[in-house]
C-alpha positions in Angstrom: -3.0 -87.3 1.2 -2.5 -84.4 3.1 -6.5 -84.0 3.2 -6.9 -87.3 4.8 -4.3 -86.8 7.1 -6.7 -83.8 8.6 -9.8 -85.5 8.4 -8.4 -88.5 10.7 -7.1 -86.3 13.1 -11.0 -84.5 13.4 -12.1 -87.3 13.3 -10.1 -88.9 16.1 -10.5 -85.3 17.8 -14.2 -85.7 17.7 -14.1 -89.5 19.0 -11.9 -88.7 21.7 -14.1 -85.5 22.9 -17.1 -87.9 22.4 -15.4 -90.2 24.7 -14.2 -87.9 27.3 -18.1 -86.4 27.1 -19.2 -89.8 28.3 -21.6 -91.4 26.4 -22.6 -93.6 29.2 -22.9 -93.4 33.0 -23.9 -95.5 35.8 -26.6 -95.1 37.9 -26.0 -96.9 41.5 -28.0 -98.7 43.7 -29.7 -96.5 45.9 -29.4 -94.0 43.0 -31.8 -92.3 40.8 -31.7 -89.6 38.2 -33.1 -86.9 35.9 -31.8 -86.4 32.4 -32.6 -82.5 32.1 -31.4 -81.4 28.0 -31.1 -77.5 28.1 -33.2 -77.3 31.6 -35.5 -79.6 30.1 -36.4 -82.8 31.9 -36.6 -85.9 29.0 -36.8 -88.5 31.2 -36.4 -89.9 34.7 -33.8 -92.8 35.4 -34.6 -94.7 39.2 -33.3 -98.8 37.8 -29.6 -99.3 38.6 -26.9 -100.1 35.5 -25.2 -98.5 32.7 -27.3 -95.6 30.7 -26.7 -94.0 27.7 -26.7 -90.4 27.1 -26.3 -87.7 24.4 -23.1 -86.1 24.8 -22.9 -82.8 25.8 -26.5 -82.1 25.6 -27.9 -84.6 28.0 -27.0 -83.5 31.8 -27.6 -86.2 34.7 -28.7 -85.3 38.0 -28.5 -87.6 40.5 -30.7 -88.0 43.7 -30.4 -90.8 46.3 -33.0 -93.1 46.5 -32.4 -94.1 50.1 -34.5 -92.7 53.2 -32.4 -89.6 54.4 -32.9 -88.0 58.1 -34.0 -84.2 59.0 -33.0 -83.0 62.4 -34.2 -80.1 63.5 -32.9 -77.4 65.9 -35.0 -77.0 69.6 -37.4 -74.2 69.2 -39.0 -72.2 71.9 -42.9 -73.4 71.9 -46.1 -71.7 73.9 -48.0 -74.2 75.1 -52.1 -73.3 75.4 -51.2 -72.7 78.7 -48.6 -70.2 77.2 -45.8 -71.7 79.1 -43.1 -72.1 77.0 -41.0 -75.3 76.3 -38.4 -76.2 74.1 -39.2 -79.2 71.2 -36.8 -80.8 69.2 -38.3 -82.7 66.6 -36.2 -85.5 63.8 -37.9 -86.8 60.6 -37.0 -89.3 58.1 -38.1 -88.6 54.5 -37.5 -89.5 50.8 -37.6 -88.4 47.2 -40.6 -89.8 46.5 -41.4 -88.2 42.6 -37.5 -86.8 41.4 -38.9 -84.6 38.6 -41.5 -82.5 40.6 -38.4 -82.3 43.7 -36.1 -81.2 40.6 -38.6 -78.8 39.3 -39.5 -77.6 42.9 -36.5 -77.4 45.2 -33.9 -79.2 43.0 -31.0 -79.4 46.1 -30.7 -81.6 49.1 -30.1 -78.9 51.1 -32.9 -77.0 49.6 -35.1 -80.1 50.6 -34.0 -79.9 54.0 -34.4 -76.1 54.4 -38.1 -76.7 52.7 -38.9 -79.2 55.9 -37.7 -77.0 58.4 -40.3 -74.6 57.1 -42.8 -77.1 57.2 -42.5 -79.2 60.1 -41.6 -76.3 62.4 -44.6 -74.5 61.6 -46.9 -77.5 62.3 -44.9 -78.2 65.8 -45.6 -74.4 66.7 -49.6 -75.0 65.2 -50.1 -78.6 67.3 -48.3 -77.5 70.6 -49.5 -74.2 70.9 -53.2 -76.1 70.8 -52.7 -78.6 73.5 -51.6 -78.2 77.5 -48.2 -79.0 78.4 -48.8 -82.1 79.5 -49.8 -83.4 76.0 -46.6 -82.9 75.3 -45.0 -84.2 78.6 -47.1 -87.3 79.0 -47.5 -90.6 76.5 -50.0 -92.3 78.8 -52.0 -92.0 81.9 -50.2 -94.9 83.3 -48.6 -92.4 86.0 -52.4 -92.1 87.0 -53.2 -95.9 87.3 -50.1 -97.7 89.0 -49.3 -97.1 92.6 -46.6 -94.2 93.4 -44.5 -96.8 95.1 -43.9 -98.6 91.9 -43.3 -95.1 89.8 -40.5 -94.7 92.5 -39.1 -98.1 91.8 -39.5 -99.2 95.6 -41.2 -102.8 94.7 -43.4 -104.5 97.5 -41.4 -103.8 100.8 -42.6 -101.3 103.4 -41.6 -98.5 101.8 -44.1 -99.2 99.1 -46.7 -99.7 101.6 -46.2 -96.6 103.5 -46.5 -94.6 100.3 -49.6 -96.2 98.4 -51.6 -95.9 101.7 -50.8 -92.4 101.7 -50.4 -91.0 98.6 -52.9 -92.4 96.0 -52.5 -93.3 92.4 -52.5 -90.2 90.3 -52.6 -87.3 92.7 -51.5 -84.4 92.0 -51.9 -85.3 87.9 -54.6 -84.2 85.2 -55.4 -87.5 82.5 -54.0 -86.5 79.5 -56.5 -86.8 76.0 -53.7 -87.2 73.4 -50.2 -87.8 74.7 -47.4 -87.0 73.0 -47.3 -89.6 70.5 -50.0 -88.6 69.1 -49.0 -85.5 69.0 -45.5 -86.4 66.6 -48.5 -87.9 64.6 -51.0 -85.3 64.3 -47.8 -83.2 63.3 -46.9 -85.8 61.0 -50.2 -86.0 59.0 -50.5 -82.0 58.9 -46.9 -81.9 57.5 -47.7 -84.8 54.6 -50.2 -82.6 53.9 -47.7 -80.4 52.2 -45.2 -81.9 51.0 -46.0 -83.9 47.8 -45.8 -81.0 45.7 -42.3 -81.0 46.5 -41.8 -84.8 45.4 -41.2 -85.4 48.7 -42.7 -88.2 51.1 -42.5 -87.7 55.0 -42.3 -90.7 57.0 -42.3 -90.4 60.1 -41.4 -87.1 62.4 -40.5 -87.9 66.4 -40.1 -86.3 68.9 -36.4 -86.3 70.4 -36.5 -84.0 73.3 -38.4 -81.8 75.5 -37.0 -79.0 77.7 -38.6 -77.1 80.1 -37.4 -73.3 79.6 -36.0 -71.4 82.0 -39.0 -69.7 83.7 -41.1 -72.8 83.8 -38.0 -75.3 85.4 -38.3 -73.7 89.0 -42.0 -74.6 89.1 -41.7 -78.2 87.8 -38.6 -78.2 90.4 -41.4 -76.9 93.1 -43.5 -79.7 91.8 -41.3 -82.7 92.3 -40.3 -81.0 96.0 -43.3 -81.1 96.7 -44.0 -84.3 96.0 -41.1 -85.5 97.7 -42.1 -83.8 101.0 -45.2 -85.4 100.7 -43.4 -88.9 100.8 -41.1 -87.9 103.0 -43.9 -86.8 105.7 -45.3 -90.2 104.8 -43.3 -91.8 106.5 -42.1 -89.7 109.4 -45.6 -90.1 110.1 -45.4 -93.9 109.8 -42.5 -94.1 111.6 -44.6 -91.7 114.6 -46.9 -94.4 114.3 -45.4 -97.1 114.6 -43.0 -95.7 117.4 -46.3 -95.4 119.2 -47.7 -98.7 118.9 -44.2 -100.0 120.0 -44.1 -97.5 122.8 -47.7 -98.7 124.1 -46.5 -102.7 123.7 -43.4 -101.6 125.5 -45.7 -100.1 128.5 -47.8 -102.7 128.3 -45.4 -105.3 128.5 -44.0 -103.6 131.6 -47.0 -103.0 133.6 -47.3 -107.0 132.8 -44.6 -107.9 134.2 -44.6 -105.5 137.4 -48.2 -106.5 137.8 -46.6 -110.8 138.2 -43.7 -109.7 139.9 -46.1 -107.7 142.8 -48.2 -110.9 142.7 -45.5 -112.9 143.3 -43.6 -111.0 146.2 -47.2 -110.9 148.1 -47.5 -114.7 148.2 -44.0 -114.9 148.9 -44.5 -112.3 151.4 -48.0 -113.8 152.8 -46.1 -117.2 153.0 -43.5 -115.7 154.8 -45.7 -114.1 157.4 -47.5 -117.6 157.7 -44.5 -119.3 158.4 -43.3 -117.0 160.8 -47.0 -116.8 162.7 -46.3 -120.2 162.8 -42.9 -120.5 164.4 -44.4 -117.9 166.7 -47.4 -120.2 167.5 -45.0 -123.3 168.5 -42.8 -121.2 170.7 -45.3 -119.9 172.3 -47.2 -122.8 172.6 -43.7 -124.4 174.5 -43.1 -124.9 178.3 -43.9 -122.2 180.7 -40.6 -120.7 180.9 -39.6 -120.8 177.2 -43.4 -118.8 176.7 -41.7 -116.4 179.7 -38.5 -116.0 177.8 -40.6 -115.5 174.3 -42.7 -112.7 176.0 -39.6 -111.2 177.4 -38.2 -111.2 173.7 -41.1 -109.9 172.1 -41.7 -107.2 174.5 -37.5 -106.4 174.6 -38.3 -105.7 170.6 -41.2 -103.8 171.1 -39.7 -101.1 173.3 -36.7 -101.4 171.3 -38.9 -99.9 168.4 -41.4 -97.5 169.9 -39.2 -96.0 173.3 -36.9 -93.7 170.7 -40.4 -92.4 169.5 -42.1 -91.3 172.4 -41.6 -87.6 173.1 -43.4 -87.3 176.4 -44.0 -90.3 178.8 -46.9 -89.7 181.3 -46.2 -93.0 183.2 -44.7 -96.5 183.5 -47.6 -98.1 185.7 -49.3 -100.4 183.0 -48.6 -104.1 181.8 -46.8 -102.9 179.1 -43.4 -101.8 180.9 -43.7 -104.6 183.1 -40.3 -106.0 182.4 -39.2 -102.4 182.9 -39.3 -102.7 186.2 -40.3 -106.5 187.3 -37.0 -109.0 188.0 -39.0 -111.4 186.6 
């Protein structure tokens, strides 16, 4: 009795450390695994559900399934103008094979370390191959539209001042590749090298490009530059225009001078008409009026030239007749 008593206990010993062992596991969605006995891969598990395993022998190792994200740390990069600028670069990538990644790099974080290599060699390889603004530029776009419309002025005349001074593309070289195709050339050289890992790149981007320290003054330079060119744009506009307002203005002026002149001289030559003519009938009265109107006339004259004469030889001529005659 006492025998069976033990053997039910080991047996229930054994049952229960079977249990707690677990015979079975669940693989998630999004999931997959590699049952590895002794280091030893036996087989690979990537379908969602409940698995069966051999306790204590079998080991699970799970792996997502999922696309996962790499971001990388900005790196100080020669251009082939060896003018340096900093890159950040992000990828997305998967386990694309989990026995040769298990066998290979076997962590996450291995994985990630493994990429950094990779891709941050092949950033430094394509940069370091092309000019700066390969890496700058996507298109030549900046080269084909007008300046005014890079500036965001629309169609006013501010736009006009600055596409009939400044032409389309001035001061830029075209670009060959851009820096799109650029994240893809990178791409393809980094695929390259990473299947033997079990890995599969999908894409790499680029996220941001600096300008380092030495080259930011002259890209500063650049723009103030450019903005001085505008800027003269359209003070010398403005000169322009000033003088074509200036020359209406004067022209305008003279015009109306010119009328005015015009119109005091007939006014004037009317005037003197009219007053020939009052001078005409009062001469042309009776004998003692035309007496009185001589009187009057001559009274005038001497009234206007006697303060001028300095030196007066004589008084004997028909002039200064009323001078001296009663009559």
């Amino acid at each position: 009795m006492k025998k069976i008593i033990v053997t039910i206990i080991i047996i229930l010993v054994i049952f229960i450390g079977v249990i707690v062992a677990g015979p079975l596991y669940v693989i998630n969605e999004g999931e997959q695994a590699v049952v590895v006995q002794f280091g030893r891969i036996v087989r690979v598990v990537s379908d969602a559900g409940l698995k069966i395993k051999t306790p204590f022998i079998d080991e699970v190792i799970r792996y997502p399934k999922k696309i996962m994200a790499w971001d990388g740390e900005a790196s100080l990069v020669p251009t082939a103008e060896r003018q340096f600028i900093f890159v950040d670069v992000t990828a997305r990538w998967r386990i694309s094979d989990p026995q040769q990644f298990y066998e290979s790099i076997y962590t996450i974080d291995a994985a990630h370390s493994k990429l950094a290599e990779i891709i941050d060699s092949e950033v430094r390889t394509v940069v370091a191959e092309n000019p700066l603004r390969e890496s700058v530029r996507n298109s030549n776009i900046i080269m084909e539209r007008p300046v005014a419309d890079s500036l965001g002025l629309g169609d006013g005349i501010e736009a006009e001042i600055i596409t009939s001074t400044i032409q389309p593309g001035s001061g830029h070289e075209p670009i060959v590749k851009g820096r799109r195709h650029l994240a893809e050339e990178i791409l393809a050289r980094s695929r390259r090298m990473v299947p033997e890992y079990g890995i599969e790149l999908i894409d790499v981007v680029t996220r941001q490009i600096r300008y380092s320290d030495e080259l930011t003054p002259s890209v500063y330079a650049r723009m103030i530059r450019e903005r001085n060119q505008i800027a003269q744009a359209f003070r010398s506009e403005g000169e322009g225009r000033k003088a074509e307002w200036m020359g209406r203005m004067d022209r305008e002026r003279e015009s109306i001078i010119t009328g005015a002149y015009q119109q005091a001289e007939t006014i004037r030559g009317e005037a003197d008409a009219q007053a020939a003519g009052i001078y005409t009938a009062a001469y042309n009265q009776t004998p003692d009026r035309r007496n009185f109107y001589d009187f009057w006339r001559a009274i005038e004259s001497y009234r206007q030239t006697m303060p001028k004469f300095e030196k007066t030889l004589t008084t004997d001529m028909e002039y200064f007749r009323y001078l001296y005659s009663p009559r």
